[in-house]
C-alpha positions in Angstrom: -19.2 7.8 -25.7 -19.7 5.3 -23.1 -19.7 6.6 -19.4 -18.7 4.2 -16.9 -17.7 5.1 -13.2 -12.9 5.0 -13.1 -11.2 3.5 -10.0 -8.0 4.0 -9.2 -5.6 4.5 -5.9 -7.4 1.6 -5.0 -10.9 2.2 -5.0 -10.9 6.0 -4.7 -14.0 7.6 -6.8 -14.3 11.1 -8.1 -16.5 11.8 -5.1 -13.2 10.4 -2.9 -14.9 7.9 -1.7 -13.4 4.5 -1.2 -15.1 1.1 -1.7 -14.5 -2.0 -0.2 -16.0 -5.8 -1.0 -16.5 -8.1 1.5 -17.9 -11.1 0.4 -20.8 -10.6 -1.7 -21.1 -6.7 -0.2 -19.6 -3.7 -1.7 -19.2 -0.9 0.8 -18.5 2.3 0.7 -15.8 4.0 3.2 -15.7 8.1 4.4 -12.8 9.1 6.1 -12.9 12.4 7.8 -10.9 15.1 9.7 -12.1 17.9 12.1 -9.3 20.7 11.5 -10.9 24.0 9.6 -8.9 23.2 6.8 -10.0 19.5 6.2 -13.6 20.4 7.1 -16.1 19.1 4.6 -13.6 16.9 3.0 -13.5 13.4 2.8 -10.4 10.8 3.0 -9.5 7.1 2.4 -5.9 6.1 1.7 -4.1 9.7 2.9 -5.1 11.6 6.0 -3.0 14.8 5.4 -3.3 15.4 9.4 -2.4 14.1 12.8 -5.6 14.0 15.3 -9.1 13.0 15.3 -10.3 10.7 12.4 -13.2 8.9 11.6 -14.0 6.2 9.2 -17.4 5.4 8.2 -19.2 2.0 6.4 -22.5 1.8 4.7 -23.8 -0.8 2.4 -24.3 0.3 -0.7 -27.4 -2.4 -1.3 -30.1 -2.9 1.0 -30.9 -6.7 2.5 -28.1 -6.2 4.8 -30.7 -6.1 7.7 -29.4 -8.9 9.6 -25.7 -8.6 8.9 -23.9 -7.4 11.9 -20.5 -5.5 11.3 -17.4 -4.7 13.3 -14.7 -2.2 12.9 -11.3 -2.3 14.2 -8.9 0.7 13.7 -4.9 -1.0 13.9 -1.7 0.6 13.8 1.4 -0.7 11.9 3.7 -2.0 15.1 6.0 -4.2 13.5 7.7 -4.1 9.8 9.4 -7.3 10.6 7.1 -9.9 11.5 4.2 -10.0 9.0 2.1 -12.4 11.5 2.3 -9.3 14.0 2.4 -6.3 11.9 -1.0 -4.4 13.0 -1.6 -4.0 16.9 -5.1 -3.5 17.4 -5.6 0.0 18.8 -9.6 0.3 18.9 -12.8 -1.9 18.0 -16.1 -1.1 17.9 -18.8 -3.6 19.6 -20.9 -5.4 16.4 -23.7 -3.8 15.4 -26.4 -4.4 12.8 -25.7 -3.3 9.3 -29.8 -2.0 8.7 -29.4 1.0 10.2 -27.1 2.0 6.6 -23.7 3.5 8.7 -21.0 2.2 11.0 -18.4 4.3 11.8 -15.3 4.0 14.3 -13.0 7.6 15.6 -10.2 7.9 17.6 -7.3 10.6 18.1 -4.1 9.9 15.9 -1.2 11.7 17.6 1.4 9.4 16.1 2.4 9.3 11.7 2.1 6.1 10.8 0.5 3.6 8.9 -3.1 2.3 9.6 -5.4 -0.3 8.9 -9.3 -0.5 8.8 -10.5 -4.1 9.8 -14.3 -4.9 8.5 -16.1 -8.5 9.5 -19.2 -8.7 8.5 -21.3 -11.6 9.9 -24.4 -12.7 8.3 -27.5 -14.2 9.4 -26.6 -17.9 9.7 -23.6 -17.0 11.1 -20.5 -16.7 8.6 -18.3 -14.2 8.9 -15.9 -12.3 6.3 -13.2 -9.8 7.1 -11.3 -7.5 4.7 -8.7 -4.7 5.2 -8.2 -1.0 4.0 -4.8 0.2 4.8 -4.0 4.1 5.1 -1.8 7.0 6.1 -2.1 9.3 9.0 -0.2 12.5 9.4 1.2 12.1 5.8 0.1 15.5 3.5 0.8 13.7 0.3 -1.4 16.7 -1.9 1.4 19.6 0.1 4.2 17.1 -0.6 3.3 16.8 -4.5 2.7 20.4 -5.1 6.2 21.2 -3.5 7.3 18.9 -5.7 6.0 19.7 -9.5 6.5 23.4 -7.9 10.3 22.7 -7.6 10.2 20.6 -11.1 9.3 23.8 -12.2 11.3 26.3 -11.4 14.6 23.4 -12.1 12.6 23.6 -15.7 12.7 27.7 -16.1 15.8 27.6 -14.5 17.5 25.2 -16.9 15.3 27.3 -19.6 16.9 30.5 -18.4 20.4 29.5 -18.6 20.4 27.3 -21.7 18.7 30.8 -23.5 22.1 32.8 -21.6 24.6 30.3 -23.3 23.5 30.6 -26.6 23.1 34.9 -26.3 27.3 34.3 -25.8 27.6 32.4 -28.2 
């Protein structure tokens, strides 16, 4: 048997971490949350909570010394004009790649829909953006467990009652 690393939910890794290419550099993306119950847990497309977050980058191959990155965290303003969609709600000042982690926080008090902007600038001066979009405030994992939860007990319950039709009969 062959073993060979499985992506899906759109980069998302057994180890939850998320990936990202821009240009020629894969990345690799951390989301965090500070409530007890988050702690030590890491996040890239869902955010179960509303408050603090923080999103970190690092290469995941070195020569990236003099590659400068900037992150901008964008909220979902506008479903109806595409040009507009993301207001820009923070950005962090370029900064060099070598030192292996970038990271941008900020306080979430509002559910929505997010995006992470990367640019990446290299030495000579080109520069390459890409996007990560996300949910904030969302608890998709509570929301799916209600659900196969109340799957099952329509299951037993359709279980009990076909078993009490054919006892009368």
């Amino acid at each position: 048997m062959i073993h060979q690393p499985a992506f899906a939910h759109g980069g998302v890794d057994h180890n939850n971490s998320c990936f990202l290419t821009v240009g020629d550099t894969k990345l690799r993306i951390s989301g965090y949350q500070f409530q007890p119950e988050l702690e030590g847990k890491h996040f890239c497309h869902f955010f179960p909570e509303l408050g603090q977050i923080v999103l970190a980058v690092e290469p995941l191959a070195e020569g990236q010394e003099k590659t400068l990155v900037t992150l901008e965290l964008a909220a979902l303003s506008s479903w109806l004009n595409p040009a507009q969609a993301f207001t820009v709600i923070k950005q962090q000042p370029e900064q060099l790649i070598d030192t292996g982690l970038a990271s941008i926080s900020q306080t979430i008090r509002e559910r929505g829909v997010y995006r992470l902007n990367v640019t990446l600038q290299d030495a000579s001066g080109n520069r390459q953006q890409q996007h990560l979009m996300f949910l904030v405030g969302i608890p998709v994992t509570k929301i799916m467990v209600m659900i196969a939860g109340g799957l099952l007990v329509w299951v037993i319950g359709f279980l009990v009652v076909s078993s009490l039709k054919k006892k009368d009969a």
